[in-house]
C-alpha positions as CSV (number, residue, x, y, z in Angstrom):
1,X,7.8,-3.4,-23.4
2,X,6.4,-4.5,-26.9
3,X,6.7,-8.2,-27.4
4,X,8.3,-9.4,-30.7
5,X,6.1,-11.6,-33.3
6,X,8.7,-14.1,-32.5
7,X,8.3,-14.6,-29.4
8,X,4.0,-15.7,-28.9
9,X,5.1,-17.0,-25.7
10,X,6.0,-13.5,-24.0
11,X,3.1,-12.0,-22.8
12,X,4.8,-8.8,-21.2
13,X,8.5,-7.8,-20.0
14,X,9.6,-5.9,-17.0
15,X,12.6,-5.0,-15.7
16,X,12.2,-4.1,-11.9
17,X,14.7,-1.6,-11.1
18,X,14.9,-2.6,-7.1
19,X,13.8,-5.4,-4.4
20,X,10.7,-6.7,-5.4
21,X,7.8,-9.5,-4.9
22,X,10.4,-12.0,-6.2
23,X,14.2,-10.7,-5.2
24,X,15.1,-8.4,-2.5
25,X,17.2,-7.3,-5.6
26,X,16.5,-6.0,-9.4
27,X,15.0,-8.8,-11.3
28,X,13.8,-9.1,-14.7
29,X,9.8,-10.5,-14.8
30,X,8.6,-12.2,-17.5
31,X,4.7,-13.1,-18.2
32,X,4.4,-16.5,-20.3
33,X,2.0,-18.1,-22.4
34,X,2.1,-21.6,-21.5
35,X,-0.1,-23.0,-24.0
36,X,2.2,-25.0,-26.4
37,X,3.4,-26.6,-23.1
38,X,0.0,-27.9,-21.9
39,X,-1.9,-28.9,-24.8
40,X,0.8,-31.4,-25.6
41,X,0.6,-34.9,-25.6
42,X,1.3,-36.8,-22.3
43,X,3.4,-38.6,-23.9
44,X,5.8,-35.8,-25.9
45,X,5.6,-34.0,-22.3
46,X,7.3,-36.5,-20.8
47,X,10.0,-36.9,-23.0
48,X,10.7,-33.3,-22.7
49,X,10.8,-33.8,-18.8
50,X,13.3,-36.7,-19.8
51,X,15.3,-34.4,-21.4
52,X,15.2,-32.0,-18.6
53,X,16.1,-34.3,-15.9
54,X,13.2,-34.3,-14.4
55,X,13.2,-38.2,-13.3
56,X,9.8,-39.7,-13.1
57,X,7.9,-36.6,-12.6
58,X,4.5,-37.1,-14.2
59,X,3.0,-34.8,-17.2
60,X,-0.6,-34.8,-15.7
61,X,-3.6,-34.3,-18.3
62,X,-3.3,-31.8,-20.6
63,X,-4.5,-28.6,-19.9
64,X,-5.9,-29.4,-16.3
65,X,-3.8,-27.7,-13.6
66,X,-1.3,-30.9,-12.7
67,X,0.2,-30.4,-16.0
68,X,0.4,-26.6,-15.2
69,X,2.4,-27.8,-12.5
70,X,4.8,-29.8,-14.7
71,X,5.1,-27.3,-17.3
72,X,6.3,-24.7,-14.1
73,X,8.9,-27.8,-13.8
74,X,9.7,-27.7,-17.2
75,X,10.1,-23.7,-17.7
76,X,12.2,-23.5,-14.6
77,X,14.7,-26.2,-16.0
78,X,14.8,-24.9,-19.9
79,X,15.9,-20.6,-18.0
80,X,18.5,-22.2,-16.1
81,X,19.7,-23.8,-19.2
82,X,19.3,-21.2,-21.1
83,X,21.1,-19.0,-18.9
84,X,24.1,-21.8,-18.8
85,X,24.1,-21.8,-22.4
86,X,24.6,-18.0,-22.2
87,X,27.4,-17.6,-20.0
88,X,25.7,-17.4,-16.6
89,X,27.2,-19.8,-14.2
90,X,24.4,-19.8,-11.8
91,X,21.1,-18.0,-12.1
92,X,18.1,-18.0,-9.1
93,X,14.6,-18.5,-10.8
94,X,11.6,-17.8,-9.0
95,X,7.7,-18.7,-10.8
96,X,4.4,-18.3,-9.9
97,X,1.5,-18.9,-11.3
98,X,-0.4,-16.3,-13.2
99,X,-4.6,-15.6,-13.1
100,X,-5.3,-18.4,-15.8
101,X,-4.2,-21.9,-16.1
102,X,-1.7,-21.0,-19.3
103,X,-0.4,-17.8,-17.8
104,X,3.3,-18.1,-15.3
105,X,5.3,-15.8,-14.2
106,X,9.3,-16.0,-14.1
107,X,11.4,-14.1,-12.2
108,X,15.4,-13.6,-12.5
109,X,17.5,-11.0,-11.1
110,X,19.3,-9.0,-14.1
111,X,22.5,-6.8,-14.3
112,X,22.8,-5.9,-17.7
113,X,19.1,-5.1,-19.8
114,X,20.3,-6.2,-22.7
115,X,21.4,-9.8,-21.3
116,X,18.1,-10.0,-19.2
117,X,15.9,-9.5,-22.6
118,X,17.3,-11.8,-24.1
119,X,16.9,-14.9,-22.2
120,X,13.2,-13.7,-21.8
121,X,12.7,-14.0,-25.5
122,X,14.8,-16.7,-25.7
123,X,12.8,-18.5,-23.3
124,X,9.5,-17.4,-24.9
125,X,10.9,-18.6,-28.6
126,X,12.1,-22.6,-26.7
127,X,8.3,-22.2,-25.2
128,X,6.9,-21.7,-28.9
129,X,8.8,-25.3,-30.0
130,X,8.7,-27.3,-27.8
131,X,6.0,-29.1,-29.5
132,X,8.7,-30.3,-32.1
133,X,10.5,-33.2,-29.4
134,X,13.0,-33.4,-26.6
135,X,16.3,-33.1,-29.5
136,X,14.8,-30.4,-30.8
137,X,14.7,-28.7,-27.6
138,X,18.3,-29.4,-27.0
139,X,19.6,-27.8,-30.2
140,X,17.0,-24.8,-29.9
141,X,18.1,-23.8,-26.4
142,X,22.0,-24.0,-27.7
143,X,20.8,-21.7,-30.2
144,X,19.0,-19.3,-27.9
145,X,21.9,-19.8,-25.5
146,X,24.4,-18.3,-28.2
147,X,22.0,-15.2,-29.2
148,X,22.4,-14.4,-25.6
149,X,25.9,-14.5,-25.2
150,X,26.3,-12.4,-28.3
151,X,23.5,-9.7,-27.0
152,X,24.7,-6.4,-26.0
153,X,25.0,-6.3,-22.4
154,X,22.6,-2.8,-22.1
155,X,22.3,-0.7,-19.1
156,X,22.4,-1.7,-15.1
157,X,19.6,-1.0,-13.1
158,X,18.6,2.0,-11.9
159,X,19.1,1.5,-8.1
160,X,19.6,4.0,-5.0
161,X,21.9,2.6,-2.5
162,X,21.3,5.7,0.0
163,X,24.2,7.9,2.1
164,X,21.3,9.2,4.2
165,X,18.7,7.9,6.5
166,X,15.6,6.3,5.4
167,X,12.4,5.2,5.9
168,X,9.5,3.3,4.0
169,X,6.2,3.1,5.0
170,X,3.6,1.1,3.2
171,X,0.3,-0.6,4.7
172,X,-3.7,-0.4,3.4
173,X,-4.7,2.6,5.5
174,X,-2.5,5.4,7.2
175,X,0.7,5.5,5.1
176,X,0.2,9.4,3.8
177,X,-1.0,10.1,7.6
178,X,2.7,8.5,8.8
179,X,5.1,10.0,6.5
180,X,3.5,13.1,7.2
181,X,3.6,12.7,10.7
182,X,7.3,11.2,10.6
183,X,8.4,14.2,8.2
184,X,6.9,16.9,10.6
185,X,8.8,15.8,13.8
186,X,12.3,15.6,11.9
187,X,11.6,18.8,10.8
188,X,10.8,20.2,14.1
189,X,14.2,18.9,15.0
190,X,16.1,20.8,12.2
191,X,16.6,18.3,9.6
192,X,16.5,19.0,6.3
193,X,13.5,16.3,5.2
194,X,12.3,14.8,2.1
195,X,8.8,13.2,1.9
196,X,7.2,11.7,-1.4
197,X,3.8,10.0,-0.7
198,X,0.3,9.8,-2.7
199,X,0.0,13.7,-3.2
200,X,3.7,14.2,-4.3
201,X,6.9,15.0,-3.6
202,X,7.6,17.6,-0.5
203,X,11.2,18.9,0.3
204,X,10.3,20.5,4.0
205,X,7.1,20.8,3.9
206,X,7.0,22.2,-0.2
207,X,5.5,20.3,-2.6
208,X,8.4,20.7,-5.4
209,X,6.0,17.9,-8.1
210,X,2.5,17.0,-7.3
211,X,1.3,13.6,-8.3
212,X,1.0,10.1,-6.8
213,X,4.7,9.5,-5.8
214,X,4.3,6.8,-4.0
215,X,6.5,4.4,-6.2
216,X,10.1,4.4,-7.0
217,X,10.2,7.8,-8.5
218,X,9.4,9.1,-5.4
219,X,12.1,7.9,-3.4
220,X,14.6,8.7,-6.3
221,X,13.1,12.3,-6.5
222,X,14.2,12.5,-2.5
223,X,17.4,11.1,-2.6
224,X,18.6,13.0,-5.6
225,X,17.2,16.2,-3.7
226,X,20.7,18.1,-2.6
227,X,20.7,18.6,0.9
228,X,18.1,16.1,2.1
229,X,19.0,14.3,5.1
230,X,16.1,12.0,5.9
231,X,14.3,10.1,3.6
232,X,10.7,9.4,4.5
233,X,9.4,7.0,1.2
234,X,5.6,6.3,0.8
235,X,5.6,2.7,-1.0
236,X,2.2,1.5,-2.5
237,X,1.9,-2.5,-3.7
238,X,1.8,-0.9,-7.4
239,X,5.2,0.6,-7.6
240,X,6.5,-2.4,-5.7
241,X,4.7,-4.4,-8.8
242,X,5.2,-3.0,-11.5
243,X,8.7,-1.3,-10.9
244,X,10.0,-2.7,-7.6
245,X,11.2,-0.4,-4.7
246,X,12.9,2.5,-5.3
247,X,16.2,2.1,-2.8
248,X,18.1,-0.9,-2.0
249,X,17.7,-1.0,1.6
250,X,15.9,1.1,4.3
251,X,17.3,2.3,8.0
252,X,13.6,1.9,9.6
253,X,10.5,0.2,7.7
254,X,7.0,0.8,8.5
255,X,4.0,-1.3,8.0
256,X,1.0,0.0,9.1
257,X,-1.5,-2.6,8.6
258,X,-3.2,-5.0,5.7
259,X,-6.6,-5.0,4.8
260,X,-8.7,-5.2,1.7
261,X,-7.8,-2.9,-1.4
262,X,-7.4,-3.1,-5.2
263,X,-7.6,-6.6,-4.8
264,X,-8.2,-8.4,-8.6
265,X,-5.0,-5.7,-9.7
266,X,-1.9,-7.0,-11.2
267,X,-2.4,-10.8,-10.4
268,X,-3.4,-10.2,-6.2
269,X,-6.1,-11.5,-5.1
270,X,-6.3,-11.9,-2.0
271,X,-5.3,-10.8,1.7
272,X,-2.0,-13.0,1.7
273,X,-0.7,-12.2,-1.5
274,X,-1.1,-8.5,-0.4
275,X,1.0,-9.0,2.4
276,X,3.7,-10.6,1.1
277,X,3.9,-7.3,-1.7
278,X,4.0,-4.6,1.3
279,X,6.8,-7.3,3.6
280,X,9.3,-6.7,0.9
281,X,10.1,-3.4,2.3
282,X,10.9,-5.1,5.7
283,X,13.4,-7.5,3.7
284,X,15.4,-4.8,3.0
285,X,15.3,-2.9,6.5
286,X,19.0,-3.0,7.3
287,X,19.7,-5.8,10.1
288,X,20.6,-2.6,12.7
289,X,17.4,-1.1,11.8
290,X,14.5,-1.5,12.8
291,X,10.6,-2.7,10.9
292,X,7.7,-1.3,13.2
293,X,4.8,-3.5,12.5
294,X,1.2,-3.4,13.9
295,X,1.2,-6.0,16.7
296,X,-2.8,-6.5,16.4
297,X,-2.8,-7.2,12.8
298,X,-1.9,-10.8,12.4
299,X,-0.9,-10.7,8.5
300,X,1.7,-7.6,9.4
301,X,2.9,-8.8,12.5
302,X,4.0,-12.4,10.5
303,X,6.5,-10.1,8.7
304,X,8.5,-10.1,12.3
305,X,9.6,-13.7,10.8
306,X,11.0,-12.8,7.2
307,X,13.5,-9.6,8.3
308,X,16.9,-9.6,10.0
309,X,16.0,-6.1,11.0
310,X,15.2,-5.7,14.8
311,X,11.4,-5.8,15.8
312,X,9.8,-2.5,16.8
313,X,6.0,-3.5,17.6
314,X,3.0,-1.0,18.2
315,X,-0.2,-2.2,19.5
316,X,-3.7,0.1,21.7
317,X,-3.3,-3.1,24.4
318,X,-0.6,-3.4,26.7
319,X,-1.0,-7.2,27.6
320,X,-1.3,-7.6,23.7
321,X,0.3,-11.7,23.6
322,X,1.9,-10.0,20.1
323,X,3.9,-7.6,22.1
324,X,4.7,-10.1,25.1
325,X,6.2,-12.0,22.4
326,X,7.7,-9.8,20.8
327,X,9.6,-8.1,24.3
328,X,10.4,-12.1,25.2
329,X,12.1,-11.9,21.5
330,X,14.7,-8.6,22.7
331,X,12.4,-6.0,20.7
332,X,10.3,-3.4,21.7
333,X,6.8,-2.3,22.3
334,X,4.9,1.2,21.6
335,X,1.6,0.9,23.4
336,X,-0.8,3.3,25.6
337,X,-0.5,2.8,29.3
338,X,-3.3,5.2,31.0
339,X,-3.8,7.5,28.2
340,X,0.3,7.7,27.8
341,X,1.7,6.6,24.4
342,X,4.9,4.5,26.1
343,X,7.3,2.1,25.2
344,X,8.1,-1.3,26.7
345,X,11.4,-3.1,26.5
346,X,12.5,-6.0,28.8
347,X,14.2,-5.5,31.7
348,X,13.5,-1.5,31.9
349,X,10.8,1.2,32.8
350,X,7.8,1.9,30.5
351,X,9.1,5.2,28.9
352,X,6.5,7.7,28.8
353,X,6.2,10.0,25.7
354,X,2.9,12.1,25.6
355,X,-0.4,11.6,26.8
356,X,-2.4,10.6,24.0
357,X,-5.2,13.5,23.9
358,X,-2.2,16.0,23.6
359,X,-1.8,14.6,19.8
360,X,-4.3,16.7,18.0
361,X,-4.2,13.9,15.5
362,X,-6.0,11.8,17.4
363,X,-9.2,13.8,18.0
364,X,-8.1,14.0,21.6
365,X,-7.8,9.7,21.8
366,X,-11.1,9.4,19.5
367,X,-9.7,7.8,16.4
368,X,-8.5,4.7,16.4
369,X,-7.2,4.4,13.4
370,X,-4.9,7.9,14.2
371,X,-4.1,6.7,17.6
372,X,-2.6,3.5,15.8
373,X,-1.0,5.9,13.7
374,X,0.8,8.3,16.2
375,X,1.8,4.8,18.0
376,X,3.9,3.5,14.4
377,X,5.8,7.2,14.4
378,X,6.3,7.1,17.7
379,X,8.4,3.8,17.4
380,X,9.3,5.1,14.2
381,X,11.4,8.2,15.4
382,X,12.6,6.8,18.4
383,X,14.3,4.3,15.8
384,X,15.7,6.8,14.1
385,X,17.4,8.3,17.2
386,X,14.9,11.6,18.5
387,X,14.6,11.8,22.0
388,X,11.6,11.3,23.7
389,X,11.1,15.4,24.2
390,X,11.7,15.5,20.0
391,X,9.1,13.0,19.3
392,X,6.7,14.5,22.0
393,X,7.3,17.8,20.6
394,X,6.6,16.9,16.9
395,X,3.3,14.9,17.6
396,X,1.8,17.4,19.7
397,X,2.6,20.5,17.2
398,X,1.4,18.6,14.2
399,X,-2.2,20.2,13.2
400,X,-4.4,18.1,11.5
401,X,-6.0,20.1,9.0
402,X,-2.8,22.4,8.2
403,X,-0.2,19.4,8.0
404,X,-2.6,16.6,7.0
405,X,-4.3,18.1,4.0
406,X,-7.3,15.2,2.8
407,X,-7.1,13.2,5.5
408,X,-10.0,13.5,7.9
409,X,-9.6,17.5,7.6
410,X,-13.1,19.0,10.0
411,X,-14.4,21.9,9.3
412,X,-16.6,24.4,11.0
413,X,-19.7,25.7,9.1
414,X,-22.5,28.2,9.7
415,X,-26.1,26.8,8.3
416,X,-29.3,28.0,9.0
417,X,-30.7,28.2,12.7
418,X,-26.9,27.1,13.6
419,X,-23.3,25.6,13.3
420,X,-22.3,22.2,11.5
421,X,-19.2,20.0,11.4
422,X,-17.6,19.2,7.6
423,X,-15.2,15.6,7.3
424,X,-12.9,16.1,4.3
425,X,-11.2,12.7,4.2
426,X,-9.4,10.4,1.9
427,X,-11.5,7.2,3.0
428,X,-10.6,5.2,-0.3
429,X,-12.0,1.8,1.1
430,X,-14.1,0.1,3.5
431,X,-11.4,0.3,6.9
432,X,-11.2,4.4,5.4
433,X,-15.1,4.8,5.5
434,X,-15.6,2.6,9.0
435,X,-12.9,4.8,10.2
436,X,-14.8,8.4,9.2
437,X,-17.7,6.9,10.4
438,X,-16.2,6.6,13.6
439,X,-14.6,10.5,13.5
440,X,-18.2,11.5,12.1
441,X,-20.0,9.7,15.3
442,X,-17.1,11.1,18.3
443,X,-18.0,15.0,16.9
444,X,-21.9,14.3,16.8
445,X,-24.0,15.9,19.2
446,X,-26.9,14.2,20.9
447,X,-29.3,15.9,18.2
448,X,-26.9,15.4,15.5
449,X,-27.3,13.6,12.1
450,X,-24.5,12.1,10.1
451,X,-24.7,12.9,5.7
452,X,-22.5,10.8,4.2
453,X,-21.3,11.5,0.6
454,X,-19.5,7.8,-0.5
455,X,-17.8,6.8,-3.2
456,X,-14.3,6.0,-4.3
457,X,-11.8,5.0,-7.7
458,X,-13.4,2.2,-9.9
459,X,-10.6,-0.1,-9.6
460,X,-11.8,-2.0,-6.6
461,X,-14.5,-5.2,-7.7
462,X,-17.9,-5.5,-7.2
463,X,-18.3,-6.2,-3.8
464,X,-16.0,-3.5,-2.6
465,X,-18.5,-0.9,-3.9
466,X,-21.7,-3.6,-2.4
467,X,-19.7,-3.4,0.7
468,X,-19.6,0.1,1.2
469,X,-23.0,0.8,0.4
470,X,-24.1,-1.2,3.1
471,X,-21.1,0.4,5.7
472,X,-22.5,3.5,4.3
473,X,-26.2,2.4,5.0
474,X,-25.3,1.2,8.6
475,X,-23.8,4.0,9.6
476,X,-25.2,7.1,8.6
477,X,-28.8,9.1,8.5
478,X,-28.3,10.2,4.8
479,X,-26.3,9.1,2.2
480,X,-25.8,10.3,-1.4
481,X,-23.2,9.1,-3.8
482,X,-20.4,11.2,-5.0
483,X,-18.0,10.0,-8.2
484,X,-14.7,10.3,-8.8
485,X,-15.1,11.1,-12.9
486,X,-11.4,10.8,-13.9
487,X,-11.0,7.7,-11.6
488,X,-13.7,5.9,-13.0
489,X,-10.5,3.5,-14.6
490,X,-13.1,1.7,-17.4
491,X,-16.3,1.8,-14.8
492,X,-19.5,3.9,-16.2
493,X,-20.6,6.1,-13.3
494,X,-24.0,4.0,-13.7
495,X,-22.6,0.8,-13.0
496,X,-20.9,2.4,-9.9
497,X,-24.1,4.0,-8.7
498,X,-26.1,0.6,-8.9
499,X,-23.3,-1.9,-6.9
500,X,-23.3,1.3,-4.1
501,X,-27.0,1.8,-4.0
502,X,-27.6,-2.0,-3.6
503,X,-25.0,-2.2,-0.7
504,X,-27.1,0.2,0.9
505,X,-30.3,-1.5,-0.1
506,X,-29.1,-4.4,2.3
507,X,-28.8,-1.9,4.9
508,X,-32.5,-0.5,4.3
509,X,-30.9,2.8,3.0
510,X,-32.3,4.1,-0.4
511,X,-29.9,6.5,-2.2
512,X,-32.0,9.1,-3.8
513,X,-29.0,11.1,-5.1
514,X,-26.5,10.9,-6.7
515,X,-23.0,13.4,-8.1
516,X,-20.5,13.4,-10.7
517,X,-18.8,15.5,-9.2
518,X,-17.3,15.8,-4.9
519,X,-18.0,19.4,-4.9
520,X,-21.6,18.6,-6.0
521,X,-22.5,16.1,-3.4
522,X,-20.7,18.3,-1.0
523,X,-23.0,21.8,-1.8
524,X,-26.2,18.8,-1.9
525,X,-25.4,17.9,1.6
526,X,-24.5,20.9,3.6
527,X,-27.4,22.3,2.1
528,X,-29.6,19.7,3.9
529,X,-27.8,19.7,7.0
530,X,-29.1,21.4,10.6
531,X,-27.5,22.8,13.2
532,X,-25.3,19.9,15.0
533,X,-25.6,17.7,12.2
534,X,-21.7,16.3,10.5
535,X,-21.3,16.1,7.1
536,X,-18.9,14.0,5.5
537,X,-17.3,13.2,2.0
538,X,-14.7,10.8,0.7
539,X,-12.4,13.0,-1.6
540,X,-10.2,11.9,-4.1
541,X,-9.8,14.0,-6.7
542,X,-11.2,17.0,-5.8
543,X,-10.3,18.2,-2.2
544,X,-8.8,21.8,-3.0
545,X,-12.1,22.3,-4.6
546,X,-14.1,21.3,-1.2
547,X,-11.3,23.2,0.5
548,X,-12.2,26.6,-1.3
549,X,-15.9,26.5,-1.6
550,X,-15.6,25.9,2.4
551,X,-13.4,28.5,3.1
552,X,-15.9,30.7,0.5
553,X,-18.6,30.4,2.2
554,X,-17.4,31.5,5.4
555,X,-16.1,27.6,7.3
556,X,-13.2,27.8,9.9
557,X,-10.2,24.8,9.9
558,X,-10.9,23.1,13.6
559,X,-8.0,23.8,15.4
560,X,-7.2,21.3,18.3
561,X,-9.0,22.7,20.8
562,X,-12.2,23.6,18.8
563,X,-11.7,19.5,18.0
564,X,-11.6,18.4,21.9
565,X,-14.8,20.6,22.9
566,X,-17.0,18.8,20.2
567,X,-15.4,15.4,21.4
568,X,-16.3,16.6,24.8
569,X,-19.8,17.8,23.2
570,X,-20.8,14.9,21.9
571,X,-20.1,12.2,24.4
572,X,-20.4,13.3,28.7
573,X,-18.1,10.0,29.1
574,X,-15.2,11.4,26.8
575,X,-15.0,14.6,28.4
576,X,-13.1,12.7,31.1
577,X,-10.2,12.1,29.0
578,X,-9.7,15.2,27.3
């Protein structure tokens, strides 16, 4: 929204349509300048904190981050007065602190637009004088206060309160790989399904609008879908920023876990503040429902503590202390217990569902990250009410490469003097590339090589791209860097290169090549490659094109048993499992 001249204090306005970082409930956010506030005089400041009731609080130096703390004081006391003065008998505030000293954020929930911008720039226009004295104040916040009352009250939010089931997923890593997953076995059921995730929006297995869905549109585009009866929302930290979630409440929340990504974005910075962006869609899981958190990762499993929703856990250890606590607690466990995915509740019988190899996702029990994955849907779609032989029936019919397009998608390819394996994989950050490297390693044979083509979207900082570099150098025999030229998001493919290419320096890998283009580094690669060697790329933007120059030059889709004979292939141990 464009800020008026009038208002210097308003850096930016939004109007967050559903729960959000602040309110499990729309809420109007508003970005201050807090300038005027702490360059004034110790003195004047505590006047106005006089004025304000604030008691004896003290003003603290200017500009230092103790008066930052008092001018949070003072802002949160002039919006409630403001919001008196303009009709509203009580109005929750919430604040924090922006990415600079002079920068705060408040947070209201709104009804009516027109109401809700008004006490923003009201606010922002009090912030501007305040430097004129505590009566001043007074008389200017009576005056904001009655340009408020008198503002037209505008339009309601936008929110879904849903007639059908539904589930949100959000997390770092696996929440395409879920929804997919979740979709596929309500489908297999009969159910008329709905799925919007980072590829689009899907209405049974259609894509009806292709895009990154993964916000509130998304979930809008579902619900509004006639004939749709589940709901299975994708919901990234950016649409939960920047426009809040799409429904009002959820029937079974998924969090799959929290690790680093786009960290330095829209004021989060760190591990913490992550998490508490992706809980908010277990603050709105219905107190029958149920939030299925990962048991092994501590930040995720903490969000047990802020839902009334009952606790679903999934965790690859059986005697994990998470799920013992959880079962003590009256909730339950999805776990493996020899090679079965089963789930634990007090006082009854593990209850088997499949063994875990049977779940071509998996790589017949070789990726850990997919075995965590088909653990979350299991408890996922036993919440929602399948039966065991449902859930079973779905997870062992859903094929990797033709219902998981992207995401780690093998391929079969003829090469001179002999036969290679191809990884097409969405690994957009350092858990995504440890976990190819992982796939990449369980398909090698003995005489194998692993070429790697890295590289990801430019909004990630410096040491994201350092970092994988080095993963990259660690892990693989031959690395080349691939970029992503309409994700570069104000990077030079230069600058990329350079942070990549010293990552891997610290590894004692030197990067001789480099691609502005996936296809590129993908032709580049196979065209080095022997016979039992695996080739990998991280795709982004350009994975139908991978897909077609593949299936071009003569590559197969590895089915699930083509899959379990290279696990079996490349490691005499694993062939016991499978």
């Amino acid at each position: 929204m464009a800020v008026a001249s009038t208002a210097r204090s308003l850096i930016e306005l939004r109007l967050l349509d559903g729960p959000n970082l602040y309110f499990p409930r729309p809420a109007a956010k508003a970005t201050l300048d807090l300038t005027e506030l702490l360059r004034l005089p110790e003195a004047v400041a505590a006047d106005l904190g006089t004025e304000l009731d604030l008691g004896k609080a003290h003003p603290g130096t200017a500009d230092t981050v103790f008066r930052q703390r008092y001018a949070i004081r003072i802002v949160t006391q002039i919006v409630r007065r403001l919001a008196r003065a303009g009709g509203a008998t009580r109005l929750a505030v919430r604040t924090r602190t922006g990415q600079a000293v002079n920068e705060l954020v408040v947070a209201y929930p709104w009804r009516n637009a027109g109401r809700a911008e008004a006490l923003a720039y009201g606010l922002a226009r009090v912030l501007d004088s305040v430097g004129t004295g505590p009566a001043a104040l007074a008389e200017m916040i009576s005056a904001e206060g009655a340009v408020i009352a008198a503002a037209p009250l505008g339009s309601g939010p936008r929110l879904i309160r849903p007639h059908i089931p539904v589930v949100a997923i959000t997390g770092t890593n696996g929440k395409t790989t879920t929804a997919r997953m979740i979709g596929h076995v309500a489908r297999r059921t009969g159910m008329s399904v709905g799925w919007s995730s980072t590829d689009g929006v899907y209405i049974n297995g259609e894509l009806i609008e292709a895009g990154d869905f993964s916000g509130p549109g998304g979930a809008g585009r579902v619900l509004r879908h006639p004939g749709v009866e589940l709901a299975v929302t994708e919901t990234a930290r950016g649409g939960i920023l920047r426009r809040g979630v799409g429904v009002a409440y959820n029937n079974v929340s998924v969090v799959t876990n929290i690790s680093a990504d786009h960290l330095g974005v829209d004021g989060i910075d760190t591990l913490d503040q992550l998490a508490e962006v992706k809980a908010v869609i277990t603050k709105i899981t219905k107190p029958d429902g149920w939030c299925v958190l990962n048991a092994d990762d501590p930040r995720t499993f903490a969000m047990r503590l802020g839902t009334k929703a009952q606790i679903w856990v999934f965790t690859r250890d059986p005697d994990s202390p998470s799920g013992r606590s959880v079962l003590s607690e009256g909730g339950r466990v999805t776990t493996l217990l020899d090679g079965w995915v089963s789930v634990l509740a007090a006082g009854a019988d593990p209850l088997p569902v499949i063994h875990v190899v049977e779940v071509p996702m998996t790589l017949a029990g070789l990726s850990r990250v997919n075995v965590e994955n088909v653990l979350a849907v299991t408890s996922a779609t036993l919440a929602l009410g399948f039966s065991v032989d449902q859930v079973a029936d779905g997870l062992r019919s859903f094929d990797p490469s033709e219902n998981n397009p992207g995401r780690m998608n093998i391929w079969t390819v003829s090469v001179a003097g002999g036969m290679i394996s191809v990884v097409i994989d969405l690994a957009h950050n350092e858990a995504g590339l440890e976990a190819l490297l992982e796939i990449m390693n369980g398909i090698r044979p003995p005489h194998g090589r692993l070429l790697l083509g890295v590289g990801t979207a430019g909004d990630r900082s410096e040491e994201v791209f350092v970092r994988l570099g080095e993963i990259a150098g660690l892990g693989a025999d031959l690395v080349e860097i691939t970029y992503k030229d309409r994700y570069l998001r104000g990077r030079s493919m230069d600058e990329l290169g350079k942070l990549i290419k010293q990552g891997a320096a610290h590894a004692g890998m030197e990067i001789l090549r480099d691609h502005d283009s996936e296809l590129g580094c993908l032709i580049s690669l196979v065209g080095q490659a022997r016979d039992g060697d695996v080739v990998a790329i991280m795709t982004h933007q350009d994975r139908e094109l991978l897909d077609q120059w593949l299936i071009d030059h003569g590559a197969s889709r590895d089915d699930a048993e083509v899959l379990r004979l290279k696990v079996v292939n490349a490691s005499p141990d694993q062939a016991r499992h499978c």
